[in-house]
Each structure stands twice: as structure tokens, then as C-alpha cells.
N, C-alpha and C positions, 0 to 999 in steps of 0.2 A: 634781180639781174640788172646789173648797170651800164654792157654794153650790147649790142643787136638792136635791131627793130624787132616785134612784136610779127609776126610771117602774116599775109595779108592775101586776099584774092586779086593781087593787083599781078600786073603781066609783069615776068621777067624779062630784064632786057637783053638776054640774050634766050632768044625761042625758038628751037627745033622741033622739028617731026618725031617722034616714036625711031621712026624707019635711020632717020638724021644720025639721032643720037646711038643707034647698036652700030652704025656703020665706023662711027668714031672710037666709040667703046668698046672693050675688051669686053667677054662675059659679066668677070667679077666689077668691073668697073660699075658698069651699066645697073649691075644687079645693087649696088652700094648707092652711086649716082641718083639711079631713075625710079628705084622700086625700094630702097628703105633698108637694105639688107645690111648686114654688119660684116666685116671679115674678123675671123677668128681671131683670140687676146694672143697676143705676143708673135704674130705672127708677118705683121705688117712691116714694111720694108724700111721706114722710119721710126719706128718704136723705137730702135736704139742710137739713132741719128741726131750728133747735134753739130754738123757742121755749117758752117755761118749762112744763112743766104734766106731768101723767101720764098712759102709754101703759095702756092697757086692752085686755085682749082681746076682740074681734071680735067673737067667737064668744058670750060672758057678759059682759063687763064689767067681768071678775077683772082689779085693780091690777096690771100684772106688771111694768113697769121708770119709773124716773121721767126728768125730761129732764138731771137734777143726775149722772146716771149715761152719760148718752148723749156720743158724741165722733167724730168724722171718723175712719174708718180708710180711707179712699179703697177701700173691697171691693164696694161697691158694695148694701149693705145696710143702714139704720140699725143702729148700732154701739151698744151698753151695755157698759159693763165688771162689771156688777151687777143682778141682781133688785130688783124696790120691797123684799121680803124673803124671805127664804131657805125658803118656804115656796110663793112666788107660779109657782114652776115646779119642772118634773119634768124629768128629764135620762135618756138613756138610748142603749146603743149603738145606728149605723145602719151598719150594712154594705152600703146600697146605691149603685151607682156603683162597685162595686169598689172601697172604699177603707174605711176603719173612721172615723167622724164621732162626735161625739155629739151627739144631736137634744134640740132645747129641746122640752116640751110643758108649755101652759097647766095648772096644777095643778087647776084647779076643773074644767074640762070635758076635757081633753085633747087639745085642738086643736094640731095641729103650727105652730111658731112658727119655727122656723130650726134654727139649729146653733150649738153654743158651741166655742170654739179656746183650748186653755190653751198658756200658753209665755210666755218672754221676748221680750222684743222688742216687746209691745203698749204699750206705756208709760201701762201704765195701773193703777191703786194695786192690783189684782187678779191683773194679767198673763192678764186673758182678756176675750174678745172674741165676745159676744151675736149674732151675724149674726141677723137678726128682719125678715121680711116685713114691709112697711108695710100691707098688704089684710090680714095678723094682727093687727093693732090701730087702735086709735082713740086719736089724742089729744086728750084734753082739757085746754083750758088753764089755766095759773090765773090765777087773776083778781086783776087789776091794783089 
């Protein structure tokens, strides 16, 4: 993996309450966000979205991928091949499902974001492939 940090027990710096975060959160948000959950393949509100602008977390606000970076991998999740910067996520093993993954999390608050896949065959200038919750982010556009 060549960009993230390694996820760490160190404090986010953006830290809320339990209570904090469902007040801010929608159900499915929270349940993606706080608890690890995935929302359904093809289903997210970005999956087919590639109009210009940057993906911001949900949860904070933290820049975490731009749309210069985003691309169709037909997986049924918006696709990035890259962080906005190599500091905007945390990365770390997920052994659950029975299989070994490695999970994207927002680097400012730790909000679970997806799963990143490295390998050939993504064809993309990284060879890796951001799988990212659309209800983990907001995009805002840029202005025309």
C-alpha cells in the first residue's frame, strides 16, 4: 500500500460522543460511519457520479478523495485510485467475513470509509482501487 497511514490507537482529532455522533447521523450514516457497516453494491448515491468537485467526510468534513481521482470500476462502490493526500486516510487490517481486507478510515475522525484493493489489473496510475461508501461522504462541487 503506498498511500494511508497504518490506523493507530492514537485520538482522532476530531472526537465525539456515541450520543454526538447519531444526533449528527442518519441511521445508515452512523451505521457505515461508527459501526463498520457497508451500504448495499450499486446502490450508493455516487456510484455513478463523476461530476467535478471533492468527496468530504460525512462524518467531519476532512477532504479525503477528489473526483480527478475517481473512475468506473463496475464493483459497485465509488471507485478512487488515490487519497485528496496521503495523510487524508488511515488504512489498516480487517479480518472480518473470514477473509483479510484492508479498511480505509477517515484520518481526522475515524469514521470507517470502505476498503482499499491493491494489484494489477485495476488500470489505474496506482493499481489500487478505494471501494468508499457514498452515505461516507459528501460531495461538493466545484464551481463552474
Amino acid at each position: 500500500m503506498t498511500t494511508g497511514s497504518e490506523a493507530t490507537a492514537a485520538t482522532p482529532s476530531v472526537a465525539k460522543s456515541e450520543q454526538e455522533w447519531r444526533a449528527q447521523l442518519d441511521q445508515q450514516q452512523y451505521a457505515v460511519l461508527r459501526e463498520s457497516a457497508t451500504e448495499r453494491p450499486f446502490s450508493g448515491e455516487y456510484n455513478d457520479t463523476f461530476t467535478e468537485g471533492v468527496y468530504e467526510c460525512r462524518g467531519c468534513g476532512a477532504e479525503l478523495f477528489r473526483s480527478a481521482t475517481k473512475f468506473h470500476s463496475h464493483c459497485g462502490w465509488p471507485s478512487f485510485y488515490d487519497p485528496a493526500d496521503t495523510t487524508a486516510v488511515l488504512v489498516r487490517e480487517d479480518r472480518s467475513l473470514g477473509q483479510v481486507r484492508t479498511e480505509v478510515l477517515c484520518a481526522s475522525c475515524h469514521g470507517h470509509l470502505g476498503h482499499v484493493f491493491s494489484g494489477e489489473g485495476y488500470d489505474t496510475p496506482t493499481d489500487q482501487r478505494y471501494c468508499i461508501n457514498s452515505v461516507a461522504m459528501k460531495l461538493v462541487p466545484t464551481e463552474q
